[in-house]
C-alpha positions as CSV (number, residue, x, y, z in Angstrom):
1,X,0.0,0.0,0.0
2,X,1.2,3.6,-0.8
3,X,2.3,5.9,2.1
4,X,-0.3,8.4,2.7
5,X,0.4,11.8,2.0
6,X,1.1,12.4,5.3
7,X,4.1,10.5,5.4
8,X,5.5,11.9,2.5
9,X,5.3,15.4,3.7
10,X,7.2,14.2,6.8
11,X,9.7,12.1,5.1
12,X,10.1,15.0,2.3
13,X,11.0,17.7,5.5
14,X,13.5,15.2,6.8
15,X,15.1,15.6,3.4
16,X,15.3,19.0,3.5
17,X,16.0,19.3,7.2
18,X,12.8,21.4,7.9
19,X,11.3,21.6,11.3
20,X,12.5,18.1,12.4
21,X,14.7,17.2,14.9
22,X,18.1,15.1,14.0
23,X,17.5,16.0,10.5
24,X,20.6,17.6,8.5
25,X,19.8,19.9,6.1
26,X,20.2,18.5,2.3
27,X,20.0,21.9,0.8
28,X,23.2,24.1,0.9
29,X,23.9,27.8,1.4
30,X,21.1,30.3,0.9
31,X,20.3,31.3,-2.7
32,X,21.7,27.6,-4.3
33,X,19.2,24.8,-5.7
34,X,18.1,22.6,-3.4
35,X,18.7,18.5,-4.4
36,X,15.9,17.3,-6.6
37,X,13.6,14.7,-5.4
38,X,11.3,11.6,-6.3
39,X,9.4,10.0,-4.8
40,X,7.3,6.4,-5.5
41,X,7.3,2.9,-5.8
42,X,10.3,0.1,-6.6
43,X,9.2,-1.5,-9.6
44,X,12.4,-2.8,-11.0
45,X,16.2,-3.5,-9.4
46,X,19.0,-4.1,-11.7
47,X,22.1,-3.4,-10.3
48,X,23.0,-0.2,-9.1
49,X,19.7,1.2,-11.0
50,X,16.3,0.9,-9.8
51,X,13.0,1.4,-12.0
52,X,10.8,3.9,-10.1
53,X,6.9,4.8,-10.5
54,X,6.7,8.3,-9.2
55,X,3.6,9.3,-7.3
56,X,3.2,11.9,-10.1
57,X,2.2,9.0,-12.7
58,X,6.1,9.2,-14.5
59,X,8.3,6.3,-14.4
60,X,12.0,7.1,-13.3
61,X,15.1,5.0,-13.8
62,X,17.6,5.9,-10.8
63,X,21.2,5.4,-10.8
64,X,22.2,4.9,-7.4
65,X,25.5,6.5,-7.1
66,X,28.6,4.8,-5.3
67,X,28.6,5.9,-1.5
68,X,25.3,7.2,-1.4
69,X,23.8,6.6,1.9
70,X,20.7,4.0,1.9
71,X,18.8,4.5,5.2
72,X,15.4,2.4,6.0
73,X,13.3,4.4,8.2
74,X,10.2,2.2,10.2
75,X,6.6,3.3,8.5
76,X,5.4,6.3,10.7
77,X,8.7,7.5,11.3
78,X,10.0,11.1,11.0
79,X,13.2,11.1,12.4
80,X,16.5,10.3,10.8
81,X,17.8,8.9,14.1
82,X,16.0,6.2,14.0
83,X,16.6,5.2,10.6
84,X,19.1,1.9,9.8
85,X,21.6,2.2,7.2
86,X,21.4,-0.7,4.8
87,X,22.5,-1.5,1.7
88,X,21.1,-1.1,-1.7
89,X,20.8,-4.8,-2.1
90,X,18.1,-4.8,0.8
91,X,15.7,-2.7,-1.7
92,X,13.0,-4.9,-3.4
93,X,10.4,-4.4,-5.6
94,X,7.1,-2.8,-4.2
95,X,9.3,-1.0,-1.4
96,X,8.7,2.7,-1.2
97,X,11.3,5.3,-1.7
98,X,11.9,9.1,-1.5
99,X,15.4,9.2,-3.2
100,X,17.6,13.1,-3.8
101,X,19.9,13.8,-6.0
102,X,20.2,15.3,-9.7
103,X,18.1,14.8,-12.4
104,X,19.7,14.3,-15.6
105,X,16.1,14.3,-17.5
106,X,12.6,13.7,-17.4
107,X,12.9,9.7,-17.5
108,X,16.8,9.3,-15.4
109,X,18.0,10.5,-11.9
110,X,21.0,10.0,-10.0
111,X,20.6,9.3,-7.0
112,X,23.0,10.3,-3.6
113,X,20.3,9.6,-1.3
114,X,17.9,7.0,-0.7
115,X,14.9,6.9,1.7
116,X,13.4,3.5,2.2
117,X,10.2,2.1,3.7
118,X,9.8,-1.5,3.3
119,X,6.6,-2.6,1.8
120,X,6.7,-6.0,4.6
121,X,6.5,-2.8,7.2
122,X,4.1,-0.9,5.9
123,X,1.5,-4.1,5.5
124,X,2.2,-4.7,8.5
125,X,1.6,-1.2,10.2
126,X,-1.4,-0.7,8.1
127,X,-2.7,-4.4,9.3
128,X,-2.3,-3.0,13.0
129,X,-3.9,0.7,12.1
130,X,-6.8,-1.2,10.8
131,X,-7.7,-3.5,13.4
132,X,-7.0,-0.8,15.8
133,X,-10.0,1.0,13.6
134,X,-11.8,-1.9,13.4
135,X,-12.0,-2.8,17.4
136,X,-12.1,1.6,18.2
137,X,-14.2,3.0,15.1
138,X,-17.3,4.2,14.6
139,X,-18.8,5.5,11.6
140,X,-22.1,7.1,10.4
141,X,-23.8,10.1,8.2
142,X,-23.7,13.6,10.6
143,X,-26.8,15.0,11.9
144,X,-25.6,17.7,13.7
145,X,-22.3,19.8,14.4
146,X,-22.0,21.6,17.7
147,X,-19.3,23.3,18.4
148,X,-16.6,20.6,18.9
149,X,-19.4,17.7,19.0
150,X,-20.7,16.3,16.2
151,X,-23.6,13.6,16.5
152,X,-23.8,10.8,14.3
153,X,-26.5,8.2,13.3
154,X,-24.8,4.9,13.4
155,X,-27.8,2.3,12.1
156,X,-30.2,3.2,14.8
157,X,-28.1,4.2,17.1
158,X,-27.1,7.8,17.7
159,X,-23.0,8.5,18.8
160,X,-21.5,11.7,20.1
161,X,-18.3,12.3,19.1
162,X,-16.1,14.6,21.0
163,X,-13.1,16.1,19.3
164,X,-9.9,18.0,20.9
165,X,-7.2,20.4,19.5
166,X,-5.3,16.5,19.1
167,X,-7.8,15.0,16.9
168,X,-6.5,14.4,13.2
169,X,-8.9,15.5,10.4
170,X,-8.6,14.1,7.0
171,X,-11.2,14.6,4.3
172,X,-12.0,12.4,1.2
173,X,-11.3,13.4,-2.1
174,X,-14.3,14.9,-4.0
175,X,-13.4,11.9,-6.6
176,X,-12.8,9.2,-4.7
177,X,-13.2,7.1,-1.7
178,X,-9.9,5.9,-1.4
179,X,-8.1,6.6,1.9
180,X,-5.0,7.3,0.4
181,X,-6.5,10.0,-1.2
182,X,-7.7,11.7,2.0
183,X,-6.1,15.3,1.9
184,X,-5.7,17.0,5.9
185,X,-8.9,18.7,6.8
186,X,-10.6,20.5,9.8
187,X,-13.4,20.1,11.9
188,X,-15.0,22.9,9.7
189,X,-15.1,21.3,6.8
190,X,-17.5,18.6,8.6
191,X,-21.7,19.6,8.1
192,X,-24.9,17.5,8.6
193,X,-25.5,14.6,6.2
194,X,-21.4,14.0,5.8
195,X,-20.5,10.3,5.9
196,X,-17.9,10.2,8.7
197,X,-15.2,7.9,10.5
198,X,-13.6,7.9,13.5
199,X,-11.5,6.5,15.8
200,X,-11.0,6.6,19.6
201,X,-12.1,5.6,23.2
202,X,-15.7,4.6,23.6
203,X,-18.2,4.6,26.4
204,X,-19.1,1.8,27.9
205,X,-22.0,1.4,25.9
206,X,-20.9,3.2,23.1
207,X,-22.4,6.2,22.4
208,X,-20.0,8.7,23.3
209,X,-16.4,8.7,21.5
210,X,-13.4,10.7,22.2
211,X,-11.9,10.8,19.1
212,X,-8.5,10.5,18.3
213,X,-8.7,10.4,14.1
214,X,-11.9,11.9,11.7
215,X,-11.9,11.2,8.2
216,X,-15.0,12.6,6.6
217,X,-16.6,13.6,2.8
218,X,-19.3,14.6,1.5
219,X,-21.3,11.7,-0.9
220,X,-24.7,11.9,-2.5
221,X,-26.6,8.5,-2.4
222,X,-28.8,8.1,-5.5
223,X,-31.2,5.3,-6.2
224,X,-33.7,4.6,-9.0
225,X,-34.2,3.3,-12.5
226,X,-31.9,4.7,-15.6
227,X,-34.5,7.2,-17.8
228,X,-31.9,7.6,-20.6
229,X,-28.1,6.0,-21.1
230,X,-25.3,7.5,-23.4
231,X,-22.1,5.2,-23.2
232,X,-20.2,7.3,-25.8
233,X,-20.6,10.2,-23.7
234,X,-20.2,8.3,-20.8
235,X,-23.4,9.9,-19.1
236,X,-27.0,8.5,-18.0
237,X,-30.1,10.0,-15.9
238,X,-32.6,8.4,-13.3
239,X,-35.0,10.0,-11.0
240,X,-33.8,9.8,-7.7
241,X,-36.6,7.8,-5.5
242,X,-35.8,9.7,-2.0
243,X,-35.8,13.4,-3.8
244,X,-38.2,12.6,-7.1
245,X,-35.3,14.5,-8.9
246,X,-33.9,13.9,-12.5
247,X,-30.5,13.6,-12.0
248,X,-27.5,13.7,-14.9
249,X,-24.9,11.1,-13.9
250,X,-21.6,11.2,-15.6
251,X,-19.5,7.7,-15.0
252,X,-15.5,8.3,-15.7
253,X,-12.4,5.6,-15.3
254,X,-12.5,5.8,-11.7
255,X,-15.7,5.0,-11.5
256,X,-16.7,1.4,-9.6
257,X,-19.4,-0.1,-11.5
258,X,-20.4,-3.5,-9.8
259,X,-23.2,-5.7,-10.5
260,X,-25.2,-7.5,-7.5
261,X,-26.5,-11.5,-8.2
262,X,-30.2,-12.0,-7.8
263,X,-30.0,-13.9,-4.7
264,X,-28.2,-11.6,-2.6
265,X,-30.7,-8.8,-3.9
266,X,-33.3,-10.8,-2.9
267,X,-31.8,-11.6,0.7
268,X,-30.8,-8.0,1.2
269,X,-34.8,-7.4,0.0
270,X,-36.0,-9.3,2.5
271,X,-34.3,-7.7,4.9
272,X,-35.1,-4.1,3.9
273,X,-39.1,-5.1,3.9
274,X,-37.9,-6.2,8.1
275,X,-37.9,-10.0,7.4
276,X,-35.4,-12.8,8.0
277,X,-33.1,-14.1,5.4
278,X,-32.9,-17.3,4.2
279,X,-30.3,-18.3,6.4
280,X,-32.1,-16.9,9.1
281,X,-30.2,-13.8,9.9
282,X,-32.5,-10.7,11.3
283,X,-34.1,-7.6,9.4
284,X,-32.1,-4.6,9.1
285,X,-34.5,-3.0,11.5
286,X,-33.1,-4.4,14.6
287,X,-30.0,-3.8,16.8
288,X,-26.6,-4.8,16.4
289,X,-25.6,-8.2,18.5
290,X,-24.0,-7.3,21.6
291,X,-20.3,-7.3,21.5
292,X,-20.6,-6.3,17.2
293,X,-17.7,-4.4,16.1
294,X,-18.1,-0.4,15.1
295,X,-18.4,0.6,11.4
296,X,-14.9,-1.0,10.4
297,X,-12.0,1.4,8.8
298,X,-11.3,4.2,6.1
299,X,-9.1,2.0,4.8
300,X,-11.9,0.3,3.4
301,X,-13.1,2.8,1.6
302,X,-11.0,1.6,-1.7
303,X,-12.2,-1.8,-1.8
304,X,-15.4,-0.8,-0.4
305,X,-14.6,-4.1,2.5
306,X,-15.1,-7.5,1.8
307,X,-18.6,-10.0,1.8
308,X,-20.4,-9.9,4.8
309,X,-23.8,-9.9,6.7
310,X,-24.4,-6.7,5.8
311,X,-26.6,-5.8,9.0
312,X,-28.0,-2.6,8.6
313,X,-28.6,-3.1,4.8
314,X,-25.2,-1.7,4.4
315,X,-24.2,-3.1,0.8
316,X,-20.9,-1.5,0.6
317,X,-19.1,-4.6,2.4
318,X,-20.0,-6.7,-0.3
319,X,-18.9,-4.5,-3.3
320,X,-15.3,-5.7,-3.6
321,X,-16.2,-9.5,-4.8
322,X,-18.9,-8.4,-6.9
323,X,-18.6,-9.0,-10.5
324,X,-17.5,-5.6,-12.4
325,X,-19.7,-3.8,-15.0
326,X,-19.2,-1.2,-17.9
327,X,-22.0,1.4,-18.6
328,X,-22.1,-0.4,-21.9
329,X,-23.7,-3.4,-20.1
330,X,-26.4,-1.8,-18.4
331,X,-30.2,-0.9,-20.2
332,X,-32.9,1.9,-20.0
333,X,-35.0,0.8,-16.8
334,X,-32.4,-1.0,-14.7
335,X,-32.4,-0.5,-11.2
336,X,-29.1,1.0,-9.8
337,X,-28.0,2.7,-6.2
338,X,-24.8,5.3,-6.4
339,X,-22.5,6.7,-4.7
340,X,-21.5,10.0,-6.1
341,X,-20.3,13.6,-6.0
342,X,-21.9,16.7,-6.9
343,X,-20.2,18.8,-9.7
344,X,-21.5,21.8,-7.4
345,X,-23.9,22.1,-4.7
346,X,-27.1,21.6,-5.6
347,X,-26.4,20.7,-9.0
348,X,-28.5,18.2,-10.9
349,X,-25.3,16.6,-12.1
350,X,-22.7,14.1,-10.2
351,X,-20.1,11.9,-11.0
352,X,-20.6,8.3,-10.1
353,X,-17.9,6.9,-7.4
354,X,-19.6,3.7,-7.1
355,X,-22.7,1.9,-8.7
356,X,-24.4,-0.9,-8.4
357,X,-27.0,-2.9,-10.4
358,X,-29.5,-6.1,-10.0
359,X,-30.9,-3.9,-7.2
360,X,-35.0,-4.0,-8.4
361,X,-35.7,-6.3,-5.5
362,X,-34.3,-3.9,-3.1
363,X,-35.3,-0.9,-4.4
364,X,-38.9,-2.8,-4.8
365,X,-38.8,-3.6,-1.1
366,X,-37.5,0.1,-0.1
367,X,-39.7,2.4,-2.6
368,X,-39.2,5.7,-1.0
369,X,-35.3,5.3,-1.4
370,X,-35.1,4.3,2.4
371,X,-32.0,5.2,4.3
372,X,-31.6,2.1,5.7
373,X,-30.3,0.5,2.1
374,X,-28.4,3.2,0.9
375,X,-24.9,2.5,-0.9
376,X,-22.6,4.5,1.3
377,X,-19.0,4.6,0.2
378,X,-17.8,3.0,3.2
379,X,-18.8,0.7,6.0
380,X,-21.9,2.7,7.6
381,X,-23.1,1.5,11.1
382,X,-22.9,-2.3,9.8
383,X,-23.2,-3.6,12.9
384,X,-21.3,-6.9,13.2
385,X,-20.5,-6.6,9.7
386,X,-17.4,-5.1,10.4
387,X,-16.3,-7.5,12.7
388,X,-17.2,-10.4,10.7
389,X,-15.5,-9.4,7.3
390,X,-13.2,-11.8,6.5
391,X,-9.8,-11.2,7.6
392,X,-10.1,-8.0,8.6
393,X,-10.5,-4.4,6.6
394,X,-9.3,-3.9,3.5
């Protein structure tokens, strides 16, 4: 998995010896260039030259030089005392690297310095972060801000979250869901109907949190039957069943288009209408068994999680082993629920993050565009869900 942005900030002031302690300066007197820098992703080792994918999309050959220095630092780590020297024969492919030196083009660097973050440690420090989210988080759309409290609807249950000058605020992308896309935010960026994370101590019977970590974003959910489709421009429009709006929806490559088998539509139906699933599992209506786990991780925002229950109606678990779709595949009058953005506020027009068809039982079952099965970009008050994912968060 790719550092967050986070990291790269900190690892890119050690470089240039900016605001943290035990870091030597890279860049020399006043007025001179500072060392060039890339950062990115081992794809190739070949000797003394490694094949980089920049975060920026380019793809870098780097020539290490003789006697450059080759320090591993540990994942989370901002200080250049901590970090090991190694050699260059400890870098493998998929490790991430923040290497300085001189550029002698747009495609070759030479490098004096190299930066190194094992991908082994970083799997294994984003394993820990997410069952640490997984056993402490909470998640749920916002009804109400006050003043550093925000209250959130978790399923059926209401939370309060508290926040402190310490608590972390990251915001989603307006494009995607991915956590490693979260940018920094502040607590006010965060407004009633945001779909919200969060992470910290809980009350006893959980409906207080102090919260350590936020990561919010505003989503639209849409549900209702395609009017009109236009694959060549990549646009369709359905009247939303919750708002009775026509709504333009334009579907680009980032867009998750997943289609749902009919007999998990019609289990997930039977729940919405308050009924018991085939394999006997309650309706969504009901509370979480005791001892669930909160609404799982950001991380799982990506994958959208992995197959589970689903308590709560929440179909965003399941997306990940869902077969793919194109807009190509899909028909005037199917049924789909969406996750998107709004080009502005209030617009009639959005760009699709996620959608999902084979939905007509469910939206059959639910005609007013309930809440309770809403696609929601990541694990919304799913009860056990969470906790019964398999193997964890994505």
């Amino acid at each position: 998995m790719m550092w967050t942005k986070k990291a790269v900030l900190a690892v890119s002031l050690i470089v240039t010896g900016i605001g943290v302690e035990g870091a030597q300066p890279y860049a020399v007197a006043q007025g001179a260039p500072a060392a060039a820098r890339q950062i990115g992703t081992v794809k190739a080792v070949s000797g003394n030259t490694l094949t980089l994918a920049t975060d920026n999309g380019s793809q870098v050959s780097v020539s290490v030089a003789e006697g450059a220095r080759i320090l591993q630092l540990a994942p989370g780590s901002t200080d250049l005392k901590s970090a090991q020297q190694i050699a260059l024969s400890d870098i493998a492919v998929g490790d991430r690297v923040l290497v300085t030196g001189k550029a002698a083009d747009d495609s070759s660097f030479a490098a004096s310095r190299v930066i190194l973050m094992k991908s082994t440690a970083i799997a294994q420090k984003n394993e820990s972060e997410k069952a640490d989210w997984q056993r402490r988080g909470a998640g749920g759309l916002v009804n109400a801000v006050n003043g550093t409290t925000l209250t959130i609807s978790s399923g059926t249950k209401k939370i309060q979250v508290e926040t402190t000058a310490a608590t972390k605020f990251r915001r989603y992308a307006e494009d995607s869901v991915k956590f490693e896309d979260a940018k920094p935010g502040t607590l006010d960026q965060i407004r009633a109907g945001d779909q919200l994370q969060v992470r910290g101590n809980k009350s006893e019977d959980g409906s207080t949190i102090q919260a350590e970590e936020i990561v919010s974003g505003t989503f639209k959910n849409l549900a209702g039957t395609i009017a009109t489709l236009n694959p060549a421009a990549n646009t369709m429009t359905l009247k939303d069943l919750a708002t009775k709006k026509t709504m333009t929806v334009s579907v680009t490559a980032n867009s998750d288009l997943r289609k749902l088998p009919p007999e998990m539509a019609a289990r997930l139906a039977a729940r919405a209408r308050g009924g018991a699933s085939s394999n006997g599992e309650r309706g969504a209506g009901g509370p979480p068994p005791q001892g669930a786990a909160g609404a799982g991780t950001p991380h799982e925002a990506g994958a959208m999680g992995r197959p589970a229950r689903a308590e709560g109606g929440d179909l965003s678990q399941m997306l990940s082993r869902l077969p793919t779709e194109t807009l190509a595949d899909l028909k005037t009058g199917d049924a789909v629920m969406i996750v998107a953005t709004e080009l502005t506020p209030g617009s009639d027009k959005v760009t699709a993050v996620t959608m999902l068809s084979g939905v007509e039982p469910i939206l059959a079952a639910a005609p007013s565009g309930s809440p309770a099965m809403t696609l929601s970009p990541w694990n919304l008050g799913g009860g056990a869900a969470a906790a019964e994912s398999a193997g964890g968060p994505q």
